[in-house]
C-alpha positions as CSV (number, residue, x, y, z in Angstrom):
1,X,0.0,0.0,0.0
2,X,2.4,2.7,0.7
3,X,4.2,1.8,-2.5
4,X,1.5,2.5,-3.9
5,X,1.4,5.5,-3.0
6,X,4.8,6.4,-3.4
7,X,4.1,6.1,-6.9
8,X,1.6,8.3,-6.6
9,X,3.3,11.1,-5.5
10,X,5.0,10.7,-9.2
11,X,2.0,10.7,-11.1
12,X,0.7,13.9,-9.1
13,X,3.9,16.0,-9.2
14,X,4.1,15.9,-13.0
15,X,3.5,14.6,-14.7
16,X,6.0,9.7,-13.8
17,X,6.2,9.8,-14.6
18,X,6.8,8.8,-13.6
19,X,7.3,10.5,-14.8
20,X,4.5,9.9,-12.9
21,X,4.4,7.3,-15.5
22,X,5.5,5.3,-12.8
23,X,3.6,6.0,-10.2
24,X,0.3,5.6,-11.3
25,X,1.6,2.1,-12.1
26,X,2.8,1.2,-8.3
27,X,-0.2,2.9,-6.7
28,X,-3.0,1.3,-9.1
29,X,-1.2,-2.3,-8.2
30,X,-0.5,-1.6,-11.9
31,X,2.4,-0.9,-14.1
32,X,3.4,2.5,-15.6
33,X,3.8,4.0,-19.1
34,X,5.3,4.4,-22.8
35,X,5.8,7.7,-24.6
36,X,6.9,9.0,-27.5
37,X,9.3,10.5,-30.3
38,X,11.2,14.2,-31.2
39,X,10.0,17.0,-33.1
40,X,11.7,19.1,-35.4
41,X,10.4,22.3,-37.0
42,X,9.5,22.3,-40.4
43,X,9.0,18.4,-40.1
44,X,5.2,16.5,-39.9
45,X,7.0,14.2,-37.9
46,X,10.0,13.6,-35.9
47,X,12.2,10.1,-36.7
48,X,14.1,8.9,-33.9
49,X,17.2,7.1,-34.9
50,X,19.2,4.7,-33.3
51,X,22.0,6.5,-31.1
52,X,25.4,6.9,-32.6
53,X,27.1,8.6,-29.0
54,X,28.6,6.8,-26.2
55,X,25.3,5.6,-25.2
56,X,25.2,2.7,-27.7
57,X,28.2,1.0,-25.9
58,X,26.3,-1.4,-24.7
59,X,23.1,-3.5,-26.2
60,X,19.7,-1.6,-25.6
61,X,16.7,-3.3,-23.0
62,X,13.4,-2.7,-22.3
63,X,11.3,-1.2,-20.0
64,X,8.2,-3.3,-18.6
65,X,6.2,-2.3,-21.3
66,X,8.9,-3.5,-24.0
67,X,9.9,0.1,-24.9
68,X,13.5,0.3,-25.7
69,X,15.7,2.1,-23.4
70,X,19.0,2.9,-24.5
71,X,22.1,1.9,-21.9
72,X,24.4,4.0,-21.6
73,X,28.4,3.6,-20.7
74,X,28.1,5.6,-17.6
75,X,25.2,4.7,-15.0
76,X,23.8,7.5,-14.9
77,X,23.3,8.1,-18.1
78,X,24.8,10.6,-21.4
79,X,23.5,13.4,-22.1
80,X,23.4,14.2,-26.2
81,X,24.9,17.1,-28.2
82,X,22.1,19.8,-28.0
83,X,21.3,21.6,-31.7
84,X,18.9,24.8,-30.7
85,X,17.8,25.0,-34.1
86,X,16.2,21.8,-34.3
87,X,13.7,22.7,-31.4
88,X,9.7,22.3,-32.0
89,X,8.6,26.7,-33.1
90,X,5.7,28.2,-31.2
91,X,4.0,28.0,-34.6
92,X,3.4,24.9,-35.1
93,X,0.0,23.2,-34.1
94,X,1.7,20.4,-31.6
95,X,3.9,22.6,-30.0
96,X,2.6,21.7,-26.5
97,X,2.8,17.9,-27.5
98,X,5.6,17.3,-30.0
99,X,8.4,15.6,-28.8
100,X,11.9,16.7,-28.9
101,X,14.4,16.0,-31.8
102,X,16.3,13.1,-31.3
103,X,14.8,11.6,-28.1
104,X,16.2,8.9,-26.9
105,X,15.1,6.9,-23.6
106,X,18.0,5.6,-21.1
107,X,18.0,3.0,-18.8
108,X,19.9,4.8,-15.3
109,X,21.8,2.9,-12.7
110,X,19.9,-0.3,-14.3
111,X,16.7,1.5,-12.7
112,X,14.4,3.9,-14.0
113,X,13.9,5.0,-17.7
114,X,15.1,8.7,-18.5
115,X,15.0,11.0,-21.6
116,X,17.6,12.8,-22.9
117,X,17.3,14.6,-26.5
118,X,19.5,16.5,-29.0
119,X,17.4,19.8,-28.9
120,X,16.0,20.7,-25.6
121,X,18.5,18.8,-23.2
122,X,19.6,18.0,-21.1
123,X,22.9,19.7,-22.0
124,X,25.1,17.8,-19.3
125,X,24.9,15.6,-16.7
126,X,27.4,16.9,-13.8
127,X,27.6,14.2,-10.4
128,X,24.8,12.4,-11.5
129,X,22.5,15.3,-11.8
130,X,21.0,16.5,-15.1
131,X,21.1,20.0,-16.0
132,X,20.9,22.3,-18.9
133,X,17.0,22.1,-20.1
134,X,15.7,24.4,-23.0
135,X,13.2,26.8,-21.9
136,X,10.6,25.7,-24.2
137,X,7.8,22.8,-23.4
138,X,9.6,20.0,-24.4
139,X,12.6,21.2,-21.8
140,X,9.9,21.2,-19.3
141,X,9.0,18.0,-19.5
142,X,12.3,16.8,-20.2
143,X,13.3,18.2,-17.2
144,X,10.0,16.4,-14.8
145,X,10.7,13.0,-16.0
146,X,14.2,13.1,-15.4
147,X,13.8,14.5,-11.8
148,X,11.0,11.7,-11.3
149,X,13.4,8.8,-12.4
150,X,16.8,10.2,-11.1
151,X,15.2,10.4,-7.3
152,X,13.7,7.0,-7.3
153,X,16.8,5.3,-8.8
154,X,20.2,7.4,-8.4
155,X,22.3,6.0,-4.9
156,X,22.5,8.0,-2.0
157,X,24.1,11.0,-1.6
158,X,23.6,11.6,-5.4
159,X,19.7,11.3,-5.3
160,X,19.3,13.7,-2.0
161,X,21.0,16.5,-4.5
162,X,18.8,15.5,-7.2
163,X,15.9,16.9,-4.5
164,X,18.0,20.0,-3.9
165,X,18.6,20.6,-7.4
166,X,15.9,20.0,-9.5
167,X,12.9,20.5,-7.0
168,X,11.8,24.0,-5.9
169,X,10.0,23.9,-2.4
170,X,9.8,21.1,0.4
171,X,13.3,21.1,2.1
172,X,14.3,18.2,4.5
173,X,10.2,17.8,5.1
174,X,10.3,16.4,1.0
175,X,14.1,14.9,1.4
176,X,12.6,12.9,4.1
177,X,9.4,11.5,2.5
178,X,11.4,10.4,-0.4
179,X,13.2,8.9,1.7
180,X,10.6,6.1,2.8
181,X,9.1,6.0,0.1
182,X,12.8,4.4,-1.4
183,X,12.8,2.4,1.1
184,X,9.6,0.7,1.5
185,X,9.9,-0.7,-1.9
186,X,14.1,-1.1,-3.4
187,X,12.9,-2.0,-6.8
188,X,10.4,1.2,-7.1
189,X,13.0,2.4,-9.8
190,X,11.6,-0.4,-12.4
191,X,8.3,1.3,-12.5
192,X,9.8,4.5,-13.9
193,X,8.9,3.7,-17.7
194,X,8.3,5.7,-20.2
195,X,5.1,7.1,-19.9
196,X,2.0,6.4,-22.7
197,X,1.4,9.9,-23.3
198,X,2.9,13.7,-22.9
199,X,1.6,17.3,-23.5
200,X,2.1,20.9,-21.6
201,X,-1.2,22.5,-20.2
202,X,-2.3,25.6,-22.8
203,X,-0.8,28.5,-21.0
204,X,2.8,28.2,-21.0
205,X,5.1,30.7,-20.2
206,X,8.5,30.8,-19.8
207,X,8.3,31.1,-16.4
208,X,5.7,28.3,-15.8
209,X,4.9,24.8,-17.6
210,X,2.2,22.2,-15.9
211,X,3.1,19.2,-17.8
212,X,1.2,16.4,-17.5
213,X,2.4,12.3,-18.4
214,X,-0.5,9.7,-19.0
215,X,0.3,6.5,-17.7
216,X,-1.3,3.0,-17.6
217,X,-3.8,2.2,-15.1
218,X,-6.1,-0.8,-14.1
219,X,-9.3,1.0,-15.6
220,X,-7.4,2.7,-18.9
221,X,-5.1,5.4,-18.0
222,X,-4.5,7.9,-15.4
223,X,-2.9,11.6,-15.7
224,X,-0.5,13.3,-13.3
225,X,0.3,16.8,-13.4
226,X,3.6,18.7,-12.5
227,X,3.6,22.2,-12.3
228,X,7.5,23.3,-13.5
229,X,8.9,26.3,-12.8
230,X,12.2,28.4,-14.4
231,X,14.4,28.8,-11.4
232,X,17.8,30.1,-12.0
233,X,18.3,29.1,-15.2
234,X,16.5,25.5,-15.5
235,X,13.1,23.4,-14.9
236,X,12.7,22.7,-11.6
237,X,9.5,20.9,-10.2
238,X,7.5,23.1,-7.9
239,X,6.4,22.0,-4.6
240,X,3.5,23.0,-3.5
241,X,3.4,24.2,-0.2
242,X,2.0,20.8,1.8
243,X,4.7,18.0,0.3
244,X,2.4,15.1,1.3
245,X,-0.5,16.4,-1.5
246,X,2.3,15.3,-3.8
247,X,0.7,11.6,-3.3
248,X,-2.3,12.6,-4.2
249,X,-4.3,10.2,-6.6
250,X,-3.5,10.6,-10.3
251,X,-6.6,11.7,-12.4
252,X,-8.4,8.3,-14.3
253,X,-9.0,9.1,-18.1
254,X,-10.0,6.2,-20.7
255,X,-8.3,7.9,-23.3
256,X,-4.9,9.6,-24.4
257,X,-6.5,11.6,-26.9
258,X,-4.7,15.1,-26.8
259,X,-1.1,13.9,-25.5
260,X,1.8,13.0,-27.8
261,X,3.8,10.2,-27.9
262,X,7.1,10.2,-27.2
263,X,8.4,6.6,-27.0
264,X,11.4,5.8,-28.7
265,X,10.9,3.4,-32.0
C-alpha cells in the first residue's frame, strides 16, 4: 500500500512519470507507461534514430512495457549534443505535445527510464545530476521526468541533490518522505517507464509549464500533473506548499487523446 502511494506522489507532481508514468503504475497495483518521439520544426513528424554517441556502448533493453531504453556507458546516463535550431517553433499546431528532436530513452543505474534529446536537453549531466534544459515545453517536461526517475533510482548521496537541485520547495520535510518512500519498496526504480502519453497544459510561459504524463492504469489510463517552474536558469519541479498532497491520486481518463507520444521506436 504505501508503494503504492509512493508512486503516486509521481503521477501527481508531474507529470511519472513517472514520470508519474511510474507511479500511477505502483499505486494502481499496476504498471506505468510508454511515450513517444522528437520533433523538429518544419518536419510533420519527428524520426528517432538509433544513437550513434557513447550511449550505444552497450546493447539496448526494455522497460516493462517492451519500450526500448537505451544503456548508456556511464550509470547515470549521457547526455546528447544539443542543436537549438532543431527545437519544436511556437507555430506549429503540436507545440505543447511534440516531442523533442532526437529523443532517446536511457536506462539509469539499471533503474528507471530517463529522456535525454539532441534539442532541448539535457545539455550535461554533472555528479549524477541533469542539467541544462531548453526553456521551451519539451525542456519542461524533459526536465520532470528526469527528476521523477533520477530520485527514485540514483544511490544516495547523489539522489538527496537530485531533491535539492531539481525540485523548488519542500526542504528536508520532501528529502525525508522520499526517503521512505525508497525504502519501503528497493525496486520502485523499475516502475519508472516511459510514460503512454505527454503534452504541456495551454498557458505556457516561460516562467511556468504544468506538464502532465499519461500512464497506464487498471481502468485505462490515469494523468498526473507537475507544475515546473524556471528557477535560476533550468526546470525545476515546484512543490506545493504541503509535500504530502504530492501523493495525491492521479486523475483516471479512458483515453490519451490530446497527449503526444514520445516513445522511442
Amino acid at each position: 500500500m504505501r508503494s503504492t502511494r509512493t508512486l503516486l506522489i509521481l503521477l501527481s507532481i508531474i507529470a511519472a512519470v513517472v514520470i508519474v508514468v511510474f507511479v500511477l503504475t505502483v499505486t494502481s497495483g499496476d504498471q506505468a507507461d510508454t511515450a513517444q518521439p522528437p520533433a523538429h520544426s518544419g518536419q510533420p513528424t519527428t524520426t528517432v534514430t538509433p544513437p550513434t554517441t557513447p550511449a550505444a556502448v552497450r546493447p539496448p533493453t526494455v522497460d516493462m512495457f517492451g519500450n526500448r531504453l537505451e544503456v548508456p556507458a556511464e550509470e547515470s546516463g549521457t547526455a546528447l549534443p544539443q542543436t537549438a535550431q532543431d527545437r519544436t517553433e511556437p507555430t506549429r499546431s503540436d507545440f505543447l505535445t511534440a516531442a523533442p528532436a532526437r529523443l532517446q530513452w536511457q536506462r539509469i543505474w539499471d533503474g528507471a527510464a530517463v529522456p535525454v534529446s539532441g534539442s532541448d536537453g539535457p545539455a550535461r549531466i554533472d555528479a549524477g545530476v541533469a542539467a541544462g534544459f531548453a526553456r521551451t515545453p519539451q525542456g519542461a517536461a524533459l526536465a520532470a521526468m528526469d527528476a521523477i526517475g533520477r530520485v527514485y533510482t540514483a544511490p544516495d548521496p547523489i539522489w538527496r541533490k537530485v531533491v535539492r537541485d531539481r525540485f523548488y520547495g519542500g526542504g528536508d520535510t520532501l528529502i525525508d518522505q522520499f526517503a521512505r518512500s525508497r525504502t519501503s519498496d528497493p525496486n520502485m526504480a523499475r516502475y519508472v517507464t516511459v510514460p503512454e502519453g505527454v503534452r504541456v497544459q495551454p498557458g505556457y510561459r516561460e516562467d511556468l509549464a504544468v506538464v502532465q504524463l499519461a500512464v497506464r492504469s487498471t481502468s485505462g489510463y490515469a494523468i498526473a500533473t507537475w507544475p515546473m517552474v524556471w528557477v535560476e536558469g533550468d526546470w525545476r519541479i515546484r512543490v506545493p506548499d504541503d509535500p504530502a498532497s504530492l501523493w495525491r491520486p492521479a486523475t483516471p481518463t479512458l483515453s490519451t487523446a490530446g497527449f503526444g507520444k514520445w516513445d522511442q521506436r
